[in-house]
MITI-631814 format. One record per residue (C-alpha): x, y, z; chain; residue number from 1; residue in one letter. Coordinates in steps of 0.05 Angstrom, whole numbers, plus 5000, padded with zeros to 4 digits. Layout:
REM MITI-631814
{{X Y Z} A NUM a}
...
This chain:
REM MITI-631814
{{9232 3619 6648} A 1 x}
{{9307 3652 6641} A 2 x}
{{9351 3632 6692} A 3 x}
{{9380 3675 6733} A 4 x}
{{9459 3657 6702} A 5 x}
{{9444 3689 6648} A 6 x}
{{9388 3737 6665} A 7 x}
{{9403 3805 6679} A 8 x}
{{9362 3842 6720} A 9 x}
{{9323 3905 6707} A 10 x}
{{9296 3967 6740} A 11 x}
{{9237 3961 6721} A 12 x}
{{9220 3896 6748} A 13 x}
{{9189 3919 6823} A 14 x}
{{9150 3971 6786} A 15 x}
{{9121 3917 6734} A 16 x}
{{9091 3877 6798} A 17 x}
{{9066 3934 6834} A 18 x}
{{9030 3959 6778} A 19 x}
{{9006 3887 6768} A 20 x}
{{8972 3891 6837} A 21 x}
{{8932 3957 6826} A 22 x}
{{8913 3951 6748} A 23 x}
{{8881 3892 6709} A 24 x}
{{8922 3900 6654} A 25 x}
{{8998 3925 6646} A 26 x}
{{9028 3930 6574} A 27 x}
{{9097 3933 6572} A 28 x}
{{9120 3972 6507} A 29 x}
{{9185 3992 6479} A 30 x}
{{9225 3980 6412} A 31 x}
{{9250 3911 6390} A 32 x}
{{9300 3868 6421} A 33 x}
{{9295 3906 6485} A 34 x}
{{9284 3849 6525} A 35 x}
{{9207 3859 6538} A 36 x}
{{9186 3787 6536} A 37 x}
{{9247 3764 6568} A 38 x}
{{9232 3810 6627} A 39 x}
{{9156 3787 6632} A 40 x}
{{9178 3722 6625} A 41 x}
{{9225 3719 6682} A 42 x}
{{9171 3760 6737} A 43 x}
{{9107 3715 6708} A 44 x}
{{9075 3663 6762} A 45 x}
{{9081 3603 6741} A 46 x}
{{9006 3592 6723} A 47 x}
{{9005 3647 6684} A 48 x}
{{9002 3632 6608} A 49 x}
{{9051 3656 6553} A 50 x}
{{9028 3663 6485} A 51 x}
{{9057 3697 6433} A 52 x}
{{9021 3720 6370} A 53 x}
{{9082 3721 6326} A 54 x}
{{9057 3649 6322} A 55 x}
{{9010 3656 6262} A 56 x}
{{8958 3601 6288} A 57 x}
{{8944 3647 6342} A 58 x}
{{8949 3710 6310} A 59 x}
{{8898 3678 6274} A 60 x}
{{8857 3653 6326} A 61 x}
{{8865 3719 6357} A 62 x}
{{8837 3765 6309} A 63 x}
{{8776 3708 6278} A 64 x}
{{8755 3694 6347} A 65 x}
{{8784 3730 6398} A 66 x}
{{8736 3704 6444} A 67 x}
{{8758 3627 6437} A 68 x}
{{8822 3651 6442} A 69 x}
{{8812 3690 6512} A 70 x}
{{8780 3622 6532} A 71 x}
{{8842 3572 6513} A 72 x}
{{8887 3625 6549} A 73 x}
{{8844 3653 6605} A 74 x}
{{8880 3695 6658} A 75 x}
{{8930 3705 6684} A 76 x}
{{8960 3707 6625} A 77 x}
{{9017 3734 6590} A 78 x}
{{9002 3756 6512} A 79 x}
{{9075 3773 6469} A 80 x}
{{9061 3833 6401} A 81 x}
{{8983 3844 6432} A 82 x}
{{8998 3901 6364} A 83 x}
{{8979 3837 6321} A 84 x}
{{8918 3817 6343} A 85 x}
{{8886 3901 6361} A 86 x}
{{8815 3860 6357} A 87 x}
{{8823 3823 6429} A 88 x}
{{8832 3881 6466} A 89 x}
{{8753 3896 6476} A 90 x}
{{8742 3823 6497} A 91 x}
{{8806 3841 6553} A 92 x}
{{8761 3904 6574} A 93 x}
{{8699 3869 6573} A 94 x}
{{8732 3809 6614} A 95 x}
{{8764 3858 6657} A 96 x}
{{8709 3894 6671} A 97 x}
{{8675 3825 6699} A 98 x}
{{8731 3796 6748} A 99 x}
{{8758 3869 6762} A 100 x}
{{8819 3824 6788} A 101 x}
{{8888 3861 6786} A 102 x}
{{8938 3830 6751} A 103 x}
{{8896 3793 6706} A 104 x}
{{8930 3815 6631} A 105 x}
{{9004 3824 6614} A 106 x}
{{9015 3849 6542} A 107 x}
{{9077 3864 6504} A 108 x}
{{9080 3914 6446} A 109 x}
{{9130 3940 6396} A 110 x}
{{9094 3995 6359} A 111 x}
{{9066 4040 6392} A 112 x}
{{9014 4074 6329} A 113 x}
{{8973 4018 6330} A 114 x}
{{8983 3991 6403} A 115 x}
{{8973 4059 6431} A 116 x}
{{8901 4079 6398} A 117 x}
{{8871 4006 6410} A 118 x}
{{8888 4015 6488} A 119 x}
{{8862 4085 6492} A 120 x}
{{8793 4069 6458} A 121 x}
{{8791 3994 6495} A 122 x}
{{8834 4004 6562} A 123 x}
{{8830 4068 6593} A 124 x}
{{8826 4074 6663} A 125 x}
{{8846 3998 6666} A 126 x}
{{8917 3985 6637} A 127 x}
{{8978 4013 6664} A 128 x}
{{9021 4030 6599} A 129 x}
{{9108 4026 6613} A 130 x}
{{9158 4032 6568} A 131 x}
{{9221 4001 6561} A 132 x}
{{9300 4013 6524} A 133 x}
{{9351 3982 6522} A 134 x}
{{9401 3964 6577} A 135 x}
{{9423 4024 6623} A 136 x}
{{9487 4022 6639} A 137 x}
{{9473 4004 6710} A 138 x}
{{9431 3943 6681} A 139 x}
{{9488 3911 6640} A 140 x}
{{9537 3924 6692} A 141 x}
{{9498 3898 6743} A 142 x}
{{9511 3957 6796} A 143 x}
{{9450 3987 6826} A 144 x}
{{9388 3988 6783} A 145 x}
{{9335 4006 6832} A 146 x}
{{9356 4077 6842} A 147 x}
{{9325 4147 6841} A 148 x}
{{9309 4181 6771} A 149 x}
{{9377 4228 6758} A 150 x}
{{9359 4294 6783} A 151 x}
{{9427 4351 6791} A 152 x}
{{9417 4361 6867} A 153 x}
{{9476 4341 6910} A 154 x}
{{9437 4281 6949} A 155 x}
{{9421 4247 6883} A 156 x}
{{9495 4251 6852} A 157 x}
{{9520 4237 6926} A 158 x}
{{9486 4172 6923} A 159 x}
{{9491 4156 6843} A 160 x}
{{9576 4168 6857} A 161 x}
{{9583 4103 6909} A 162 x}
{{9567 4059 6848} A 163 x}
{{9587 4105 6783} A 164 x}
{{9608 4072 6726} A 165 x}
{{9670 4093 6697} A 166 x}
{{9678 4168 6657} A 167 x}
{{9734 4150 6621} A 168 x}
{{9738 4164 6539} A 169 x}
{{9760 4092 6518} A 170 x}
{{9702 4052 6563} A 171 x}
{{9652 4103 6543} A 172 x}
{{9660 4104 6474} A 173 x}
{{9665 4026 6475} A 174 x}
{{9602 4034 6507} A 175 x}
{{9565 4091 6461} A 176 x}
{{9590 4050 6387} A 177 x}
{{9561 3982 6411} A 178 x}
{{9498 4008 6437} A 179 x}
{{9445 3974 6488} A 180 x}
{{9409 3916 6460} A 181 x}
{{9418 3863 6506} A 182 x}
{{9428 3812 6451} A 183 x}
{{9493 3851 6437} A 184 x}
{{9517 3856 6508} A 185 x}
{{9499 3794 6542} A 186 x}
{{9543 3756 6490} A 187 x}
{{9484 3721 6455} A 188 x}
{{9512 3767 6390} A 189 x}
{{9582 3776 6374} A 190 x}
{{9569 3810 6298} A 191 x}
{{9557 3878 6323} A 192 x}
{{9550 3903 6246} A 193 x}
{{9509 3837 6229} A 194 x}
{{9463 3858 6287} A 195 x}
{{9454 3929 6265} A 196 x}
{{9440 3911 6196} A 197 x}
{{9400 3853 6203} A 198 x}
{{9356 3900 6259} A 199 x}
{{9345 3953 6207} A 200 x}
{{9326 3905 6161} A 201 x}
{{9264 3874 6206} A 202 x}
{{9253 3947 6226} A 203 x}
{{9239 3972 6161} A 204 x}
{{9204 3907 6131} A 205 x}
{{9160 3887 6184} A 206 x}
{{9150 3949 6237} A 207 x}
{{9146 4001 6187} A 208 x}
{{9096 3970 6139} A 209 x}
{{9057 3954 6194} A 210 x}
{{9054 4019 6219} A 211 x}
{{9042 4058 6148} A 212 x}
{{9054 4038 6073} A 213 x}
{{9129 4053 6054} A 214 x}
{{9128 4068 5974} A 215 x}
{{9207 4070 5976} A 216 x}
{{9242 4030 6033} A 217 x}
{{9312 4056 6005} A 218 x}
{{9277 4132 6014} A 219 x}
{{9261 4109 6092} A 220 x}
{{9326 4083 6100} A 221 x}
{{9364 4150 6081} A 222 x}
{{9315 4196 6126} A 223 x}
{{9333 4144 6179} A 224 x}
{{9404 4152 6166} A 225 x}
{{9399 4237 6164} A 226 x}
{{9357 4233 6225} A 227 x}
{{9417 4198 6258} A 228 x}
{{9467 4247 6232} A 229 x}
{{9424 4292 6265} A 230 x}
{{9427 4274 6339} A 231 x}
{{9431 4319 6391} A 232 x}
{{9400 4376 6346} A 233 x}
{{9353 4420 6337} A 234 x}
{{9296 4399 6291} A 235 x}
{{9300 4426 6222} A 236 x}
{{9240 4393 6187} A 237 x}
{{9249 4426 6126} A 238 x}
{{9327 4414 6109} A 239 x}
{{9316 4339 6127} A 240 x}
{{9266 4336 6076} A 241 x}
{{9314 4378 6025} A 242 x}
{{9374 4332 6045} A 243 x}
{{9325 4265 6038} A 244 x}
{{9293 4283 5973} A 245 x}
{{9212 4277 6003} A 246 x}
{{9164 4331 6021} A 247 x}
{{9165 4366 6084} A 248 x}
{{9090 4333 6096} A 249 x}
{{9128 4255 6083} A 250 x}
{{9190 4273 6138} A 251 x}
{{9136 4299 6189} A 252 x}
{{9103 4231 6181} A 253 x}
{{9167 4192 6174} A 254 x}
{{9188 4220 6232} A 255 x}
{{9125 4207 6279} A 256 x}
{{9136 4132 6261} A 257 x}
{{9204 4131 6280} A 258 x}
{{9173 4169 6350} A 259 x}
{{9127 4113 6354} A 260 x}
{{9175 4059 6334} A 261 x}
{{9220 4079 6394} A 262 x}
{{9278 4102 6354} A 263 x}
{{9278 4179 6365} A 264 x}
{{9257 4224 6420} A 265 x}
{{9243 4300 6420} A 266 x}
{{9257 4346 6478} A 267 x}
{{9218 4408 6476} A 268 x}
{{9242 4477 6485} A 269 x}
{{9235 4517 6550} A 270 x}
{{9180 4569 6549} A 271 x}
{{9183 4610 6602} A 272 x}
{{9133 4662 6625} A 273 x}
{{9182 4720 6635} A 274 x}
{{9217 4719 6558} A 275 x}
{{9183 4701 6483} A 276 x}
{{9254 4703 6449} A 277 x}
{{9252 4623 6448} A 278 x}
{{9278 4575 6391} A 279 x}
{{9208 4526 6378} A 280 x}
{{9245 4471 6349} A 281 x}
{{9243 4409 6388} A 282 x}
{{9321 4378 6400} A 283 x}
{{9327 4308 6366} A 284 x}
{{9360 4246 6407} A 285 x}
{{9369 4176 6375} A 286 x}
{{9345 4128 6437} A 287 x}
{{9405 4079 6426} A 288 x}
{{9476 4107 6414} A 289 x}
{{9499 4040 6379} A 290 x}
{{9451 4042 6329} A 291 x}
{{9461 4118 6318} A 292 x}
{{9536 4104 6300} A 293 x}
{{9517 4042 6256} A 294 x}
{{9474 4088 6217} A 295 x}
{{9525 4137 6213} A 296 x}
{{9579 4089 6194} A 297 x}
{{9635 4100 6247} A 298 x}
{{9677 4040 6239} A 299 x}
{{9697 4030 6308} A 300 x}
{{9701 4068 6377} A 301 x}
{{9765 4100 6372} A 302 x}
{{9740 4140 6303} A 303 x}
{{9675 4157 6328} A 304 x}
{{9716 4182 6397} A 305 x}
{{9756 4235 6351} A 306 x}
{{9705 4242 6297} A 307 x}
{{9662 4304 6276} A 308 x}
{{9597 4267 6317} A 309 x}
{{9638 4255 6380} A 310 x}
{{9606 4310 6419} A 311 x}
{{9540 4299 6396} A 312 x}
{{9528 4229 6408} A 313 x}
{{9564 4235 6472} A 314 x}
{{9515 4278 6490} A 315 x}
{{9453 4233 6458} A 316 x}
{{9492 4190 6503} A 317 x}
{{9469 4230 6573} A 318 x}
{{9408 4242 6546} A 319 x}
{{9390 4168 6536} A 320 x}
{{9420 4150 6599} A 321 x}
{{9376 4202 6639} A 322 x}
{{9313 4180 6598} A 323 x}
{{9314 4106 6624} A 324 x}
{{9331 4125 6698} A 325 x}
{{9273 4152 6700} A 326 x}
{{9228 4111 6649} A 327 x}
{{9250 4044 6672} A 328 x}
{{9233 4071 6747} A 329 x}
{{9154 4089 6726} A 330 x}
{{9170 4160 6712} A 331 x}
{{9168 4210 6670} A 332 x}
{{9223 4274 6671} A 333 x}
{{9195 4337 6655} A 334 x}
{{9248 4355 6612} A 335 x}
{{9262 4414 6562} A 336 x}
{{9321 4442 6526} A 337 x}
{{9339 4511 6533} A 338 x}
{{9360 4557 6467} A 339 x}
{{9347 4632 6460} A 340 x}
{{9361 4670 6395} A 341 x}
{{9418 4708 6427} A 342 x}
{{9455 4639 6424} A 343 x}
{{9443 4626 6503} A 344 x}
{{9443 4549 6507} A 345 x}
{{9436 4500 6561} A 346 x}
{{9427 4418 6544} A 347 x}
{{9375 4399 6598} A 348 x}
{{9329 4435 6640} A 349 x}
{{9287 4400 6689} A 350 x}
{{9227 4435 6712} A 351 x}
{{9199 4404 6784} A 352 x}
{{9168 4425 6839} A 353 x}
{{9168 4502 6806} A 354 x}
{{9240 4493 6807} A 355 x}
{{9296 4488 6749} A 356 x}
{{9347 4440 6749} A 357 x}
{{9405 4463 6690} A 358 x}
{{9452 4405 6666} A 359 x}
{{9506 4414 6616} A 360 x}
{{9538 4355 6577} A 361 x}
{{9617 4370 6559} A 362 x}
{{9663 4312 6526} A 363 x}
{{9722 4340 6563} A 364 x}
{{9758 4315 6623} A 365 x}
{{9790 4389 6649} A 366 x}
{{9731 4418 6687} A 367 x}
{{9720 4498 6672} A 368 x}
{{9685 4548 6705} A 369 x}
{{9656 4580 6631} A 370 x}
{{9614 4512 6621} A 371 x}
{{9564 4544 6671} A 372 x}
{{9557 4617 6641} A 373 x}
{{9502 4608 6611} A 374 x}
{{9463 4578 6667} A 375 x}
{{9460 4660 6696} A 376 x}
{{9401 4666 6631} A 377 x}
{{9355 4631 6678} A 378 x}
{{9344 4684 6733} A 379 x}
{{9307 4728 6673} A 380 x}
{{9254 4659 6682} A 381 x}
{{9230 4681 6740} A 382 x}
{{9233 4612 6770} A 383 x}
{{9263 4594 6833} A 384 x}
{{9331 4556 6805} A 385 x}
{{9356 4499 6838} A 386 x}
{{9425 4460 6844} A 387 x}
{{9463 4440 6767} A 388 x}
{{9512 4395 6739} A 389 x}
{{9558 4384 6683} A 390 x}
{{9563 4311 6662} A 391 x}
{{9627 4298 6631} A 392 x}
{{9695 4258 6633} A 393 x}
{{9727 4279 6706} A 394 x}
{{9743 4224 6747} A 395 x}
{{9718 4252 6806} A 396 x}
{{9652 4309 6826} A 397 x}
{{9684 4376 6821} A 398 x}
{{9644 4449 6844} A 399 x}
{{9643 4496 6796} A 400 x}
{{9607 4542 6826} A 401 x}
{{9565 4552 6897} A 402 x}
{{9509 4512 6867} A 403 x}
{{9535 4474 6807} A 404 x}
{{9586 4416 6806} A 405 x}
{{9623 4392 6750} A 406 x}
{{9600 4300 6750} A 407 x}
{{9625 4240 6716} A 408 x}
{{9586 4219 6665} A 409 x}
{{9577 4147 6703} A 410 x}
{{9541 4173 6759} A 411 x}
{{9488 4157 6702} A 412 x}
């Protein structure tokens, strides 16, 4: 077990035991070095087991005879990378299915291809499935973790702005170049560049074969690198491919791994009833800022600050930050991008309750009135709009507008 001097805390971990006491099994899923076993580590009973199946014996044991395996760790029982050993999950169901007792199964996976189909075919109905990132800011500086998903209505920023982090350029871009492992901000790893490379490294050798033969790693490792160049932008499937030297077919595939690896994310476009003039391309977002700027070889925070990306990552930035309030509470947002072909553009649209919340991302500390001007495309939707906000580098929650306020970035 962790202790609790070095431990830090996440969001997630009240949702983790109430799922626990309404589903047999829970798998806990996210990208590597995240901190998933850690987490279930410090919550787990103490007579529940912990086994991990990067331990070869076991993986062995797991896949030859998965049901001597279920009967030298019987429940409750904690199983680390259940991705290994796909074969025990219909003994899990089958033994579930007998003690229907809650609680019963914790499982940790990194790849979510082969994780993802064995618990649909073997788990529905009986495993509650939660992802988890990196740090949030709120995690690694211990201020309130336990808060409501970020939604642009006043009572949500009211309450995010009595323990905002800070919105400053220098702390943020400290922040955005080293990223959110927690291996890299707890202190455990000082190499930040080591860390990076050494990640990518595992990543490519051992997730990515795992998931799908790789003919040429050096090929995966430049589409990695473009897709990382191309944060915070709209999908163009066929100039990655161009600009990566593979077909069109290989980055649509490439890409889905690095979906199901946990490295990218894709917000949709906004279709609304009332208008067919929409761009179809999803929006790319890298899901850790650190890594992003590794790939894309800023040398420090101060360049990548004044650099051609600055805007962009700052942005992937928000976007990450939004993502885990609401994934490492047990939600999901529903979330869309908004782009018409007459070049109206707004960042993030959430749609709730029938209602659409606009949010803006500017790296700029003067507020202006113009950020909002294209939020006036929306009444052509013919959606009830609700309150908006521009997240960006004031010190302190400005209006803008009757509806729409102008909110430092650390209210994230």
């Amino acid at each position: 077990m962790v202790g609790d001097s070095v431990y830090f805390h996440r969001a997630l971990e009240d949702c983790i035991l109430e799922a626990s006491r309404q589903f047999s099994v829970i798998l806990l899923t996210g990208p590597r070095q995240v901190g998933k076993t850690t987490l279930l580590q410090h919550l787990r009973e103490e007579q529940r087991a912990y086994v991990s199946l990067d331990d070869l014996g076991m993986r062995a044991l797991a896949n030859t005879d998965p049901a001597l395996f279920l009967q030298r760790f019987p429940p409750p029982v904690l199983i680390d990378e259940i991705q290994y050993a796909p074969s025990l999950l219909p003994y899990i169901k089958m033994d579930s299915d007998k003690t229907r007792k809650s609680g019963d199964y914790w499982l940790t996976g990194s790849q979510q291809f082969h994780v993802m189909k064995g618990v649909t075919e073997s788990l529905a109905g009986r495993v509650a499935v939660i992802n988890l990132l990196g740090f949030s800011g709120r995690e690694n500086s211990r201020r309130d973790r336990a808060i409501e998903p970020f939604l642009p209505t006043s009572r949500i920023i009211n309450t995010r702005l009595e323990t905002a982090g800070p919105s400053r350029l220098g702390p943020v871009f400290s922040d955005i170049w080293y990223g959110w492992y927690p291996s890299l901000r707890v202190g455990t790893v000082r190499n930040r560049d080591l860390f990076f490379g050494s990640y990518i490294q595992t990543y490519i050798e051992r997730d990515v074969r795992d998931l799908v033969q790789i003919g040429n790693q050096e090929s995966f490792l430049r589409f990695l690198k473009a897709c990382a160049a191309r944060t915070a932008q709209l999908l163009n499937l066929s100039e990655l491919a161009r600009d990566t030297d593979i077909s069109v077919p290989t980055a649509k595939h490439w890409l889905s791994i690095l979906q199901a690896s946990f490295q990218v994310y894709l917000v949709p476009p906004y279709h609304g009833n009332a208008t067919k003039r929409l761009i179809k391309a999803p929006k790319l977002y890298f899901l850790d800022t650190g890594l992003c700027a590794y790939l894309t070889e800023w040398s420090s925070p101060e360049t990548l600050s004044a650099g051609a990306m600055n805007g962009a990552i700052f942005e992937t930035h928000a976007f990450t930050e939004i993502l885990k309030s609401w994934w490492h509470r047990l939600r999901r947002p529903n979330l869309f991008y908004y782009r018409d072909k007459d070049g109206k553009e707004i960042d993030f649209l959430f749609e709730q309750d029938r209602r659409l919340y606009p949010v803006e991302v500017k790296m700029a500390a003067t507020t202006k009135t113009e950020w909002v001007r294209s939020f006036s495309v929306l009444d052509r939707l013919k959606m009830e709009v609700g309150e908006g906000a521009v997240l960006c580098l004031t010190e302190l929650a400005l209006p803008l507008t009757r509806r729409v306020q102008a909110v430092p970035v650390g209210v994230l």
